[in-house]
N, C-alpha and C positions, 0 to 999 in steps of 0.2 A: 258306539258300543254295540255287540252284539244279541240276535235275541236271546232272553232267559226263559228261563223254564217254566212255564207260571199253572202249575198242577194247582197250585197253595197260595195264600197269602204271604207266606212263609218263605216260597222258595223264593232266593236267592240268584246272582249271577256268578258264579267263582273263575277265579284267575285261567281256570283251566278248559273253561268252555269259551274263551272269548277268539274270535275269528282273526287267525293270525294273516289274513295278504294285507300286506304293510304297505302302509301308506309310504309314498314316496321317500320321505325324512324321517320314518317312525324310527328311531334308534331301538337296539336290543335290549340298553340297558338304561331304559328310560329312566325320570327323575320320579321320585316319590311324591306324592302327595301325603303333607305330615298335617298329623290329627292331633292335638292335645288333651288330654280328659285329664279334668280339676275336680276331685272329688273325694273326700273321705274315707268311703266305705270299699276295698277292695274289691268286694265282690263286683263294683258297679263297675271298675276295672276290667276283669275278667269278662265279664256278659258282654261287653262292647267289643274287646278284641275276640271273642265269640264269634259277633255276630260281625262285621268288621273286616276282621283280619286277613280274609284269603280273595278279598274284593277288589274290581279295578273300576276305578270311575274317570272318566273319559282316557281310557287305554293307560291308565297308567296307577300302579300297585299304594297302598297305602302305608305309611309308617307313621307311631305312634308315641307322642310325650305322656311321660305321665308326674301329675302333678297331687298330692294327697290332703294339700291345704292352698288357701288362698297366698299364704306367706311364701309357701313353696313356689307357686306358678308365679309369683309377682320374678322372685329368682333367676324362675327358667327364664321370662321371657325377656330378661334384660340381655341372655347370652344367645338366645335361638332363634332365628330367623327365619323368613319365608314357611309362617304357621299360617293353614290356608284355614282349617275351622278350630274352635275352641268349642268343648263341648264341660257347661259349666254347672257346678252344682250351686245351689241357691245357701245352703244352709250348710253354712260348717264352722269355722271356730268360733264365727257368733251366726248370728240369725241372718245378719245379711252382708255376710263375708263375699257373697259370689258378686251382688248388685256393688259394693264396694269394689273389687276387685276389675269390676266393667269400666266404672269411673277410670280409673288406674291406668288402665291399658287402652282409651282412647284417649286421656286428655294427662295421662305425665309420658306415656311409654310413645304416645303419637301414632298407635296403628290403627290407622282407618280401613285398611283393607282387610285384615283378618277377620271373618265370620266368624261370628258367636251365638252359640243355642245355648238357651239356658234352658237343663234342666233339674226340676225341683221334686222330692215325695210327698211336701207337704206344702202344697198351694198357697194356702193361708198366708202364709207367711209373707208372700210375695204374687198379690193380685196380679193377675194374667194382661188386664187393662189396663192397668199403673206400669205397671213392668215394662208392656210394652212404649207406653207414652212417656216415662221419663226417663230410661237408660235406652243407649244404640246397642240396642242388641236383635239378630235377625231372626231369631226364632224362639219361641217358651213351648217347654212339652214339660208334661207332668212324665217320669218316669214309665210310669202302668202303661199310657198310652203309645211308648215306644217301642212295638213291636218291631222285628229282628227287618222285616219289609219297609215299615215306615221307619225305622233311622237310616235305614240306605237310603232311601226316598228324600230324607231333610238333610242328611250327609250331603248328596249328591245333588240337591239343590244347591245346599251353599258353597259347595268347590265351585258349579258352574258359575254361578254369582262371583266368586270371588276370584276366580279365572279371568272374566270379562272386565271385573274393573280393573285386575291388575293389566290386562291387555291395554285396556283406555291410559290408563298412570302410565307404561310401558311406552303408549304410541306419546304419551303428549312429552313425557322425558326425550323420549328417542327422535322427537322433532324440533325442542328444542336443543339437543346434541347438535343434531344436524345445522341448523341454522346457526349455532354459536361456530361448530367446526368450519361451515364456507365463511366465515369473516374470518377467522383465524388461521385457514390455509389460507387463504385468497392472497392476507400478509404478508405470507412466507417469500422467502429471499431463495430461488434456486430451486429446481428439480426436484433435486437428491432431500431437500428440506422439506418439499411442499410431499415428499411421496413416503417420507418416515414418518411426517405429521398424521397423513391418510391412513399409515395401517395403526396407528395409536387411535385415533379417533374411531374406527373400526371397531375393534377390541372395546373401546366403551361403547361404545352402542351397544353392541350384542354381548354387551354384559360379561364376558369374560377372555380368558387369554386367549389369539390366536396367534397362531407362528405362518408367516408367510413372507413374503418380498411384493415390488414394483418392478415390472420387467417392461421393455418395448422391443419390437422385433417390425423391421418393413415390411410392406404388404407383401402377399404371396405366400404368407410361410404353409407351408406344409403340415400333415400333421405329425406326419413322420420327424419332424424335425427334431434336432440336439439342443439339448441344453445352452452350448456354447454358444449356439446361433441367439438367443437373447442379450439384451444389453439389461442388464439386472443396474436398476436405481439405487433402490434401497430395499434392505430386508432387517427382520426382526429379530432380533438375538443371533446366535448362529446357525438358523435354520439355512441358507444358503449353502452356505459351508457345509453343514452336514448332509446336504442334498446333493451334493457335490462327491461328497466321499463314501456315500451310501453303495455297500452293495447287492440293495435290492432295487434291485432295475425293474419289478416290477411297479415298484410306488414311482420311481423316477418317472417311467412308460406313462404314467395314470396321470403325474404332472405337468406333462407337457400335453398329452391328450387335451385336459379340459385348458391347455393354453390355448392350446391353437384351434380350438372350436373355439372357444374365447376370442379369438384376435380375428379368426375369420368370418364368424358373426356379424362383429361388432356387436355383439349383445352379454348380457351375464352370464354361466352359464353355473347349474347350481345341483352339486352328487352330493350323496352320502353324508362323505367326510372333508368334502372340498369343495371352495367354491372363488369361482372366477371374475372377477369385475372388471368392465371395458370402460374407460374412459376416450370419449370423445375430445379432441383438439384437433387444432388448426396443424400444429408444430408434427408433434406425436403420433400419427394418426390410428399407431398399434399401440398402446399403453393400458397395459391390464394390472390387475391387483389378485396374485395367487394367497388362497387362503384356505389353511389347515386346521376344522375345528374338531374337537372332541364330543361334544355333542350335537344334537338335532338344530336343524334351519329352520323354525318355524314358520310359517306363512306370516306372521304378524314382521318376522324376521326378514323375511323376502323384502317384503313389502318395505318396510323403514330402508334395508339396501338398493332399492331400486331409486325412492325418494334420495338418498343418496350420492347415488351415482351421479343422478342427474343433478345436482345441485354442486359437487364438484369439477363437472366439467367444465360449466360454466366458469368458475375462476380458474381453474386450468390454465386458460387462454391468457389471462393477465398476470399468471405466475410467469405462464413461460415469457410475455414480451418484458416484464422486469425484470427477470434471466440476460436478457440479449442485451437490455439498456446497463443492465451491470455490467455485463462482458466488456462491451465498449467502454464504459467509464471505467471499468479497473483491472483492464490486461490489456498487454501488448497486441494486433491485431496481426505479427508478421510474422513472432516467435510463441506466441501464448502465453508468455510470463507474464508475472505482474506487474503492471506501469507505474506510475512515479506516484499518482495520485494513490494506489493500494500501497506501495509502500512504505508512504509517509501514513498512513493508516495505520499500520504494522508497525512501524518506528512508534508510532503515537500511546499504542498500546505498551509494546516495550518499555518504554521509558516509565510506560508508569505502574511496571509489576517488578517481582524480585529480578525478574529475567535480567533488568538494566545492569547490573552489580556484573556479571559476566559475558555483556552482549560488546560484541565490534560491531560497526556498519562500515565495508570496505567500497567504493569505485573502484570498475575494474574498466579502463580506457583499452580499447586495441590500436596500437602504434600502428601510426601512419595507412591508418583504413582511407582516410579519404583519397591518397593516392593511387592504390588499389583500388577503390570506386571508379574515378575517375577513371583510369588503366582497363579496365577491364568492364567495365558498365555496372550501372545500380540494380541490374536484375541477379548478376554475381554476385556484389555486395549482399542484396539479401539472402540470398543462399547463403553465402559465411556467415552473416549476423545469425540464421537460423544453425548453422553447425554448431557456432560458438557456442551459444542456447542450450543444446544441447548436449555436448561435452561438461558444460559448468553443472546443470542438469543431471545427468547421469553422476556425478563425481559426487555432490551437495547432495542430491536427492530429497528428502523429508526433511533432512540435519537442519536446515535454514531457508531464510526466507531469500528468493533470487527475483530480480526484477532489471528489468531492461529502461531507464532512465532517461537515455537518450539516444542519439544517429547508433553509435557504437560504443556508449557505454553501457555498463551493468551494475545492479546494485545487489552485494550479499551481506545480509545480517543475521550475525546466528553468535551464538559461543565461542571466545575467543582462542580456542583451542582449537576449533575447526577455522574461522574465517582469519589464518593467517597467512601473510604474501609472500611466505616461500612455498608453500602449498599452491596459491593460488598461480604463483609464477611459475610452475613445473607442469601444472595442467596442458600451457603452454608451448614446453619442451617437444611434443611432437607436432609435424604435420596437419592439418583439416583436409580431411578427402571433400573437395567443394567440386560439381560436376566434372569427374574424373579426374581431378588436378589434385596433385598436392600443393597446398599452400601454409607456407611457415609466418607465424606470426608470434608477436610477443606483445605485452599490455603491463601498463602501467598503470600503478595503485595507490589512491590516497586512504587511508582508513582514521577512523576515530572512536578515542575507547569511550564505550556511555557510563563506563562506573561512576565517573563523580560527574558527569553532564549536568551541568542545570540550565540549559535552554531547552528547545521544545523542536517539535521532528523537524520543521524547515531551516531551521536553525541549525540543526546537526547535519542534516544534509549538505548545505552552504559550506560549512563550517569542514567535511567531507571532501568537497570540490576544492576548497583550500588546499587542503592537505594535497589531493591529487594535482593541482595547477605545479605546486612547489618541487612533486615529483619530479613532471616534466619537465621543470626549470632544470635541474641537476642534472637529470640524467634518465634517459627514458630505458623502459626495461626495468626498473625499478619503484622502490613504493617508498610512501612517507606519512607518516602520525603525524595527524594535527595536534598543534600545541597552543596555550591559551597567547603565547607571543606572537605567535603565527594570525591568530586572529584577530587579533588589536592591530598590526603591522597592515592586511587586507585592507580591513575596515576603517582605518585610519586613510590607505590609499585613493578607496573607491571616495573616502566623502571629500578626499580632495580635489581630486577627480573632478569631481561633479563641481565645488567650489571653482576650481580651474576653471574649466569649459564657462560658468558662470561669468567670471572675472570677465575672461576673452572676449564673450559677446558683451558682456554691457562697460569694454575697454577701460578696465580697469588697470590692466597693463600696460605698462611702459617701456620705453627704452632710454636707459642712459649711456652715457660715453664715458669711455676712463681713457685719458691722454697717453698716448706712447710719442717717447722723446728720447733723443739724441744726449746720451749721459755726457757727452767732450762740452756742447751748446748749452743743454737743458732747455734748447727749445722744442716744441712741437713736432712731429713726423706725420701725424696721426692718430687715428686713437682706435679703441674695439668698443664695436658696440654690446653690449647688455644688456639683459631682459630684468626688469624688476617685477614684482605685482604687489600692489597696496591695498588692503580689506577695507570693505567699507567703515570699519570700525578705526580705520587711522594706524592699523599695526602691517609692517615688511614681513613677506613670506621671504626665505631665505630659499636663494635658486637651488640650492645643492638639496632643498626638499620638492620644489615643486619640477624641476625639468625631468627628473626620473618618471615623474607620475607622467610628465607631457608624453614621454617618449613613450611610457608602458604604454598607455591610454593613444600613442597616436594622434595624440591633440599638435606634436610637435611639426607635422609635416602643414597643418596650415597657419598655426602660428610662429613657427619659421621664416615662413614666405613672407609672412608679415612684417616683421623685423627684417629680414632681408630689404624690403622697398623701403620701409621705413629709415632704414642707414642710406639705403642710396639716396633717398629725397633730402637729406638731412647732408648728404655727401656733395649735391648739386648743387644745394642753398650755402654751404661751405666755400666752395670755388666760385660761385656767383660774388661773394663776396669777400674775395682777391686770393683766397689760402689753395691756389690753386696745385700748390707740389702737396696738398693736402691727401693721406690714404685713408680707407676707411675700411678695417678689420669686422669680419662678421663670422660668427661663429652657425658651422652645419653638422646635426646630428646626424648620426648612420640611417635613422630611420627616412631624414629628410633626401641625404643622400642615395639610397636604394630604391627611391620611387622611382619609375617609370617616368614619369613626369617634371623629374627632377631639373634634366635641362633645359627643358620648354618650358616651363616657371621663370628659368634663371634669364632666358633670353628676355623675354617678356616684361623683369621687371627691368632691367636696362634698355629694352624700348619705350617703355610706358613712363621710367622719370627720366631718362636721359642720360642718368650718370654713364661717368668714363669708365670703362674696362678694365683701363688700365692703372686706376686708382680705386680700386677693389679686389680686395683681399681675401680669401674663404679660409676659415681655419677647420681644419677639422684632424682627432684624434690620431694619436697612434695606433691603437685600439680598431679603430676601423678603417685603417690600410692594413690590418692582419685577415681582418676577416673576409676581405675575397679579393686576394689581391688584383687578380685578371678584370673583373670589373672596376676594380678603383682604378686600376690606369686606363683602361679604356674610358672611364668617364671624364676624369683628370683631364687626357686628353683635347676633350669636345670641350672642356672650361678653359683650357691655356689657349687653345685657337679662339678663344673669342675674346682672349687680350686680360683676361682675370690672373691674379697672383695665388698663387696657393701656398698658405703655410701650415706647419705641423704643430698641433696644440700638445699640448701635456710632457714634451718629447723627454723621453728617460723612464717613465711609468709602464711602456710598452711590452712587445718582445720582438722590434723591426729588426732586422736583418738589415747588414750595409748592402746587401744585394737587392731587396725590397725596395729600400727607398734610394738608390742609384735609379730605377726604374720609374720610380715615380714623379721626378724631373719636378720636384719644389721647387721654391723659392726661400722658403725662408723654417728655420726651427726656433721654436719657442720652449724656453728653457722652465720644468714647473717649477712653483713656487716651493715645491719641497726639497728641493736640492738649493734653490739660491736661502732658503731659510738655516740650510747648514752652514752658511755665512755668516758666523761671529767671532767677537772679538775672546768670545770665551774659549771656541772650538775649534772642529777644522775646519778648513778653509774653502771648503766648497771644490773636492777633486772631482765628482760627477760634474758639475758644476763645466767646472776646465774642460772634462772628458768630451763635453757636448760642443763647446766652441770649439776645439782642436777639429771635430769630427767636422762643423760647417766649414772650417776655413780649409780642410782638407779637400772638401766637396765643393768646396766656392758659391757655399750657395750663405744667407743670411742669418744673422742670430739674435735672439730678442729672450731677454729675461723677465717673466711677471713676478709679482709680490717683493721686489724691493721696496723697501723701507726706511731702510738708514742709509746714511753717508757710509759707513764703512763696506757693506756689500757693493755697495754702488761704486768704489774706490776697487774692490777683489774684481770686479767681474770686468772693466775697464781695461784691469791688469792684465785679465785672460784671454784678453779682444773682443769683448763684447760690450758695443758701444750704444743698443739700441735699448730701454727699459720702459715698463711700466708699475706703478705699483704707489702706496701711496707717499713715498716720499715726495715724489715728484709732483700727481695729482690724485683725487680720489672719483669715481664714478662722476658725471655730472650729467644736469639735463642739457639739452641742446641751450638753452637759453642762457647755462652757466658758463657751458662750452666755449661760445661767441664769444664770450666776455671775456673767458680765460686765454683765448686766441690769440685775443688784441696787446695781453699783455705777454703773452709767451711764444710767439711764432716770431723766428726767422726773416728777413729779408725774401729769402728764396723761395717761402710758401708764400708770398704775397707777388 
């Protein structure tokens, strides 16, 4: 405060004599200091705003409530706030309306901070000693005694008083802010979180709205520098934006000024109307906090921001390393999308908002990437997996959630109007500029609608891959919707699967023999072996359910092999004991047939049990002399030079060409049971049936009918020249044990 004039008791300091070089943060239009006067008599009214009214006590002007009964003041004060003194009359609608009225407003209204003078005209009423010892009140003056000097004087004590506690209340709020706000950022998940959090917790501290952002910018910056040159975090309502489109370049100018003293400091830096805060990190090491207030920066204000700062920077450091451990646990490190584990996040979420009712989750596979990996190396590869990325990216944008899954595929789940796979398969349609190449590719898609889903995100995912596996079964370049049959069909497969491989190792499986014989004799020729599997529970898996699963699964290539020896050991113990014109038919799948390995298996087990070459038989489909003809005969081939017979299983079901299998130099066709089944007495007479024998005896090579049954097919097919059958007219499956026995009673001279 400045000096006053002191001629008088009387004289006064007014508004207009006080020393205006302004304190660093003195605003213009500083706040008021508000006075309430509770008092009856108007005139006591008037003499105080008198004496009062044109005064500044610590720099800043007074404003005044006024209250004319205790009933009335009780009113105000439940609606008015930040009343720094009450100046109270003793005596008014009763005797001791004012000393009631003190009760009131420390112990129901709860204001401890507001100063209170009581003054009274008539003492008595209210002892100076009493008054003071049993109500909180901070001053008692008899009116007379309050000369126009001494109530500035008691005024201007208790603003100071009430100033300093509310500073004390102020500091120990604004430090427990602060220590509640570092737990509660420290938690934050992300940057952009932990620095929206910082300018909320700001704005309470210092008590009211400010508009600013979180910017970082590398070392070096200038001060000159632009705006653009920042990496803005986070900002507060649209102050950004309007900072952005502002065209007053001079506030712009002012903004980046206290930035970049700001950032190249490192320190706070603190004007006017703005102010700058630098946070210390590891990561960050330019990360300031711009902030635009409407009134004055106190020093008590300084002070709680600088406590602060510093208490922020400290979790800083562990926002930003739970930043990086997120990044890795939930995006892709190669494309930036989101990885399987945020996905199924995201899916988890979905399913369980209205979102499910119109959400798809599609896979998006890119056809035959790993050839192209391989073709061109896996640092290309990533460069495409990053174009695709972005293409999908750029198209999808906001609309949906994208994530990358796996080597090359993608996951998008969004609204079924957006995630659909003629969209998705047009993306496609053009070229990827992948380091200066064009490269044409196209992708295949499984999808699944979540409307009526009721399983849970790994579940739809799986369930997802379904759908895409099925794609690629049909036809790649295309997409396919999971269906509830589709997924009973899988899941039925895999737990066979698994049962399967079970069986195989703790040889649960078997092999039997079904006798093939001479229909003119009805003795013995030989027989095919067979694969059975019996559960430990004492119940027949039926082969036409489990060999599909062997050969999906791959299980068929070493349990093949197995049954392969196992006939030939079973073929050697045969002729050991006399049946030596005895043959022994074994059945090879494609999958057993296309290994690599295939003929070095086959030598192997005819060196290892000894059987004859030449009384072994390999049957295998039509089906698969279609599918690569040029290797079936060159493998064919390397089987006939080692003295092996080859015949053709299923023949008629195929689509062989007599050009085909001229080529393929067999020995024998095996006519299926679905054409000698049109052999009845009821129908016709079995013309495929004929069709196939005319064609062996054309060819000169041999012919063998399965699934006879009765006498009269057996009687048709004799007719047509075909004299060799199996089926159970004749004999039904047997173990080797039944075989022997069966031998003794059904073989020939000539196999002995």
């Amino acid at each position: 405060m400045s000096k006053a004039n002191q001629t008088n008791d009387d004289a006064l300091v007014f508004q207009d004599e006080v020393n205006r070089e302004d304190a660093f943060f003195q605003n213009e239009t500083a706040a008021k200091w508000r006075i309430m006067i509770v008092d009856d008599d108007p005139d006591v009214h008037s003499a105080t705003m008198f004496a009062l009214g044109n005064l500044e006590i610590q720099n800043r002007p007074l404003s005044f409530l006024h209250a004319y009964s205790a009933t009335e003041a009780r009113q105000l004060l439940t609606v008015e706030t930040e009343v720094a003194v009450i100046l109270l009359d003793v005596v008014m609608e009763q005797e001791d309306a004012g000393l009631t009225l003190v009760n009131y407003i420390r112990n129901d209204l709860n204001l401890r901070d507001v100063r209170i003078i009581l003054r009274t005209g008539q003492p008595g009423y209210a002892p100076e000693i009493d008054a003071i010892r049993d109500f909180d009140i901070n001053d008692y003056k008899t009116k007379s005694e309050l000369t126009r000097t001494k109530l500035y004087t008691t005024v201007t004590s208790s603003i100071r008083s009430y100033e300093q506690i509310c500073s004390i209340s102020a500091n120990q709020r604004g430090l427990e802010l602060i220590a509640n706000a570092s737990t509660e950022l420290m938690a934050q998940k992300g940057l952009h979180n932990f620095a929206s959090g910082a300018l909320q917790k700001l704005a309470a501290l210092l008590g009211r709205k400010v508009e600013g952002f979180v910017c970082s910018q590398t070392d070096g910056m200038e001060k000159s520098a632009k705006l653009e040159t920042f990496q803005i975090i986070a900002a507060s309502n649209a102050y950004l934006s309007q900072l952005e489109k502002t065209v007053d370049q001079v506030n712009k100018a002012e903004t980046l000024e206290v930035l970049a003293e700001s950032i190249s400091s490192g320190k706070n830096v603190y004007r006017r109307n703005s102010v700058a805060l630098h946070f210390e990190n590891t990561v960050y090491q330019n990360l300031s906090v711009f902030l635009q207030t409407s009134q004055i920066i106190s020093e008590m204000d300084i002070r709680l921001l600088e406590v602060f700062c510093s208490n922020i920077s400290v979790g800083l450091d562990n926002v930003m390393l739970t930043s990086r451990l997120h990044q890795y646990a939930y995006f892709d490190p190669l494309t930036g999308l989101a990885n399987r584990l945020k996905l199924l996040q995201t899916l988890s979420e979905t399913l369980l908002s209205p979102l499910k009712e119109m959400s798809v989750l599609s896979l998006i596979d890119i056809d035959h990437f790993a050839e192209t990996n391989d073709a061109l190396g896996h640092q290309f590869g990533d460069l495409l997996l990053c174009v695709v990325a972005k293409r999908l990216l750029d198209h999808f944008g906001s609309s949906c959630h994208l994530a990358r899954v796996g080597g090359d595929t993608f996951a998008l789940l969004g609204n079924e109007d957006i995630v659909e796979p003629n969209i998705i398969l047009h993306i496609f349609h053009l070229p990827f500029k992948v380091d200066n190449q064009d490269v044409q590719l196209s992708s295949t898609i499984g999808l699944i609608r979540l409307e009526k889903y009721d399983g849970g995100s790994s579940d739809a995912l799986k369930d997802t891959n379904i759908a895409l596996k099925r794609a690629k079964a049909n036809q790649r370049s295309s997409y396919s919707y999971f269906t509830i049959g589709m997924g009973v069909e899988i899941r039925e497969r895999v737990r066979m699967m698994h049962a399967l491989r079970a069986a195989f190792e703790n040889e649960r499986l078997f092999v039997v023999y079904q006798p093939q014989v001479d229909m003119n004799t009805k003795f013995a020729v030989g027989a095919e072996a067979l694969l059975r599997w019996k559960t430990e529970e004492g119940t027949y898996i039926s082969p036409d359910q489990f060999i599909p699963i062997a050969e999906y699964s791959g299980l068929i290539v070493d349990i093949g092999a197995w049954v392969l020896r196992s006939a030939c050991y079973e073929l050697v113990h045969l002729h050991s004991l006399g049946f030596t014109g005895f043959r022994m038919a074994v059945n090879v799948s494609q999958a057993q047939f296309s290994h690599p390995l295939f003929i070095h298996s086959l030598e192997r087990a005819l060196e290892d049990t000894k059987a004859p070459a030449h009384a072994l038989e390999l049957e295998i489909t039509e089906s698969m002399a279609m599918t690569d003809p040029d290797l079936l005969i060159q493998t064919l081939h390397h089987i006939k030079q080692l003295g092996i017979h080859i015949s053709i299983d299923d023949f008629g079901t195929g689509f062989s060409s007599l050009s085909h299998l001229q080529k393929l130099n067999v020995d024998k066709l095996k006519i299926d049971r679905a054409f000698v089944n049109e052999i009845s007495e009821q129908s016709g007479e079995g013309n495929i049936a004929k069709m196939i024998v005319q064609l062996s005896q054309s060819l000169n090579i041999k012919v063998i009918a399965e699934g006879v049954e009765t006498e009269h097919q057996a009687q048709i097919l004799m007719g047509f020249g075909c004299h060799l059958a199996q089926g159970y007219f004749y004999a039904r499956p047997q173990t080797r044990e039944d075989l022997r026995l069966w031998l003794a009673q059904n073989s020939s001279d000539c196999l002995q």
